[in-house]
Backbone as CSV, one residue per row, in Angstrom:
resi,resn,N_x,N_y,N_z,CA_x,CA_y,CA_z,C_x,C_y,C_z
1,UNK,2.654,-12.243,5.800,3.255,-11.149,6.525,2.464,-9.872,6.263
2,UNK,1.705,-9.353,7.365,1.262,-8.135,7.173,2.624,-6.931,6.989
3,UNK,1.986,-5.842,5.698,3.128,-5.060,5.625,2.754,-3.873,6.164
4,UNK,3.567,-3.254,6.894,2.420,-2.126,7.557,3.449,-0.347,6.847
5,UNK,2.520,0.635,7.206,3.172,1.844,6.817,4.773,2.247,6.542
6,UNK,5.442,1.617,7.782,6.795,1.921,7.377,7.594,1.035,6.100
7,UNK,6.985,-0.080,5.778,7.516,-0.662,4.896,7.224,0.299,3.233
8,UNK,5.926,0.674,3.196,5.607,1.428,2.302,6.035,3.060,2.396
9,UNK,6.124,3.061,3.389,7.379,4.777,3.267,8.831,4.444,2.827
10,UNK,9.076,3.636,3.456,10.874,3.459,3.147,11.030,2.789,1.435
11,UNK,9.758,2.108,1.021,9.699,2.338,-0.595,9.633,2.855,-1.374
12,UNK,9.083,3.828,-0.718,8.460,5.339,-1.550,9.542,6.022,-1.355
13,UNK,10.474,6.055,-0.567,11.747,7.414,-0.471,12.622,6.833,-1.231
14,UNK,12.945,5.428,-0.966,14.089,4.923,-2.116,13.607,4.851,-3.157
15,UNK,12.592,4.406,-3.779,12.233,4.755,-4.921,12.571,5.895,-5.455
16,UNK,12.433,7.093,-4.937,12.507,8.441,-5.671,13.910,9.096,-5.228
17,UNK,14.498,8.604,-4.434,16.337,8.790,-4.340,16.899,7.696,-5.148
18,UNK,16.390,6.269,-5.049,17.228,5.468,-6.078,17.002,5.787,-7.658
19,UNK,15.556,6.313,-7.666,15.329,6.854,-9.498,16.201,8.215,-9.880
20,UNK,16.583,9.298,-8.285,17.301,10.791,-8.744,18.794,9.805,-8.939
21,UNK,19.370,8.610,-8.703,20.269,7.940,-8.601,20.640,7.411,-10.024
22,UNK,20.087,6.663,-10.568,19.874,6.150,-11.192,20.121,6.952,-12.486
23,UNK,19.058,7.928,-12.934,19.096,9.247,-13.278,20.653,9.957,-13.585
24,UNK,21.503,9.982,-12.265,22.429,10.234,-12.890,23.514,9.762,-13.343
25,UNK,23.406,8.427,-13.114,24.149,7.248,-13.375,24.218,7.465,-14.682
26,UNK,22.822,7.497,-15.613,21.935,7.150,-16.944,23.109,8.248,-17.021
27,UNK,23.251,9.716,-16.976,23.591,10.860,-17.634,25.064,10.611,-17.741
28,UNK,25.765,10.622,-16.285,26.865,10.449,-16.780,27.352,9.152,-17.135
29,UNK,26.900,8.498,-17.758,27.220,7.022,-18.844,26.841,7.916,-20.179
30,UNK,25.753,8.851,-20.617,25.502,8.781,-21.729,26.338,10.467,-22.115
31,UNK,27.016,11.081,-21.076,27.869,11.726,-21.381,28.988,11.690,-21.631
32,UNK,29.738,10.151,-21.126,31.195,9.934,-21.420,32.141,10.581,-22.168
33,UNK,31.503,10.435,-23.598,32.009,11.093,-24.147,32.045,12.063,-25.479
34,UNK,31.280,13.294,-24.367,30.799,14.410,-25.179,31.364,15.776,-24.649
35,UNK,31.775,16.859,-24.930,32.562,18.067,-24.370,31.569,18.642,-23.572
36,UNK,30.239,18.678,-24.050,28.749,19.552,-23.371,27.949,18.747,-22.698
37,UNK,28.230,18.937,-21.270,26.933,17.598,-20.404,25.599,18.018,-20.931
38,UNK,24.626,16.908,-21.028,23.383,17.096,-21.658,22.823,16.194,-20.765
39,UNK,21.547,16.623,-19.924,20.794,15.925,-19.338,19.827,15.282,-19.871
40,UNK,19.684,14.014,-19.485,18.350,13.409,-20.310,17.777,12.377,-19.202
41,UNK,16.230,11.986,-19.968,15.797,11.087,-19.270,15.530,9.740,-20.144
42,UNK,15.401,8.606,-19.665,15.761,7.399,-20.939,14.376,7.395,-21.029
43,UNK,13.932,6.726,-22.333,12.821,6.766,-22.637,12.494,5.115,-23.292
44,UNK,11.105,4.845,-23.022,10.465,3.769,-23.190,11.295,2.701,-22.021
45,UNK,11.629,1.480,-22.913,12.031,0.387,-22.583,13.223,0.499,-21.556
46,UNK,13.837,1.388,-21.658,15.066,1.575,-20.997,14.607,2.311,-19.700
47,UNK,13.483,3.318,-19.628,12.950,4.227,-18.434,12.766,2.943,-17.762
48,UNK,11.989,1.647,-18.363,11.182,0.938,-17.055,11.779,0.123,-16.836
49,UNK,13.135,-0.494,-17.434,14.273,-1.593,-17.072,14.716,-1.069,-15.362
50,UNK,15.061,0.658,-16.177,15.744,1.361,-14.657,14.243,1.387,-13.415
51,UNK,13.637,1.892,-13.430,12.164,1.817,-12.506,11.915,0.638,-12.255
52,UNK,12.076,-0.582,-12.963,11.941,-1.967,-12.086,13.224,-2.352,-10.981
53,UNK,14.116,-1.941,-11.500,15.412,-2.158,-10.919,15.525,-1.521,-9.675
54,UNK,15.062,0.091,-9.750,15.211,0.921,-8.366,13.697,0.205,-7.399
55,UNK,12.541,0.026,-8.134,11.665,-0.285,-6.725,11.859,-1.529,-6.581
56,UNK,12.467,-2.506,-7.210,12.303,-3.798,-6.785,13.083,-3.634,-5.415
57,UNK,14.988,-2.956,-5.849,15.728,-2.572,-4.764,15.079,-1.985,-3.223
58,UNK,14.356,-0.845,-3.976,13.588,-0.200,-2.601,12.838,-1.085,-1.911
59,UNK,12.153,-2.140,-2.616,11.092,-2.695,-1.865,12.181,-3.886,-0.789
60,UNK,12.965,-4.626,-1.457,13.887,-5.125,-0.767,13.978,-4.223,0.793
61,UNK,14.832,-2.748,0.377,15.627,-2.388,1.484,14.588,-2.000,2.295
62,UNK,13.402,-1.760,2.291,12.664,-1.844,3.256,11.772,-3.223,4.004
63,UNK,11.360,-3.826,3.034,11.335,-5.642,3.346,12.441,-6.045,4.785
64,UNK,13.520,-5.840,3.923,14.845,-6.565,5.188,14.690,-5.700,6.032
65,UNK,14.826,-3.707,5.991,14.834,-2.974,7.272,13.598,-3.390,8.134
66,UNK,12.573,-3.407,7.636,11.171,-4.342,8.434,11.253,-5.000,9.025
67,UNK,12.005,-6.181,8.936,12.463,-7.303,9.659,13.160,-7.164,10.387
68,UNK,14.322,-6.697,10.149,15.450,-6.314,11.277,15.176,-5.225,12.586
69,UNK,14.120,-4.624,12.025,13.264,-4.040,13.142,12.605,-4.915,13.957
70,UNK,11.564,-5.634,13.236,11.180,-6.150,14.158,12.011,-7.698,15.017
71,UNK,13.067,-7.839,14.481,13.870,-9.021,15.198,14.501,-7.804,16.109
72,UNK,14.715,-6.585,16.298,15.267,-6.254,17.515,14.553,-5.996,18.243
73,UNK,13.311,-5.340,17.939,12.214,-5.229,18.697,12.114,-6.617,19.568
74,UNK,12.109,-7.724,19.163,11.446,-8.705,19.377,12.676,-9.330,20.826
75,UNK,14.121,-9.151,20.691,15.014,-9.293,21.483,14.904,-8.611,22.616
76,UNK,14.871,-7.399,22.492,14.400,-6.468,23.689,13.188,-6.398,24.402
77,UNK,12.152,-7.057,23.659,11.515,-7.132,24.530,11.270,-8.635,25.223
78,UNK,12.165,-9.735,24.613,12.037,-11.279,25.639,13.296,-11.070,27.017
79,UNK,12.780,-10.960,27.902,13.824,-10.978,29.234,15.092,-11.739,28.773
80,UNK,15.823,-11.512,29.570,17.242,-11.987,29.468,17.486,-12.957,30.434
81,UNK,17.717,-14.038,30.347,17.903,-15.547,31.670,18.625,-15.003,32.916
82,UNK,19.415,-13.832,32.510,20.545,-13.604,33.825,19.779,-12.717,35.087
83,UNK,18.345,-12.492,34.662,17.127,-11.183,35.572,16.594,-12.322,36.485
């Protein structure tokens, strides 16, 4: 399967909305329960658990949106039996 530009844009945006996501998931879990929110970013092993997790996702949701593009593409443009 050739992958063409839009598959690699729609990876690149979820990537960096599913990592600002992710991100605050990380914070408020590791703020539960503290009186003073404290922002952080996870570090080492735990940064790249979350970064495999968000682009694998991204690469998915653009993979399937790819496809589903082109299966409608592909409907609209075969005539319809009733023409």
């Amino acid at each position: 399967m050739k992958v063409d530009k839009t598959v690699i844009i729609i990876t690149g945006v979820g990537l960096a909305i599913g990592l600002a996501e992710a991100l605050v998931y990380y914070n408020l879990g590791t703020n539960a329960n503290r009186e003073k929110f404290k922002f952080g970013i996870p570090k080492g092993k735990e940064l790249a658990k979350n970064m495999g997790v968000v682009l694998a996702t991204s690469a998915l949701t653009a993979l399937i949106s790819y496809q589903i593009e082109k299966s409608l593409e592909a409907k609209t443009a075969t005539p319809s039996l009733s023409q």
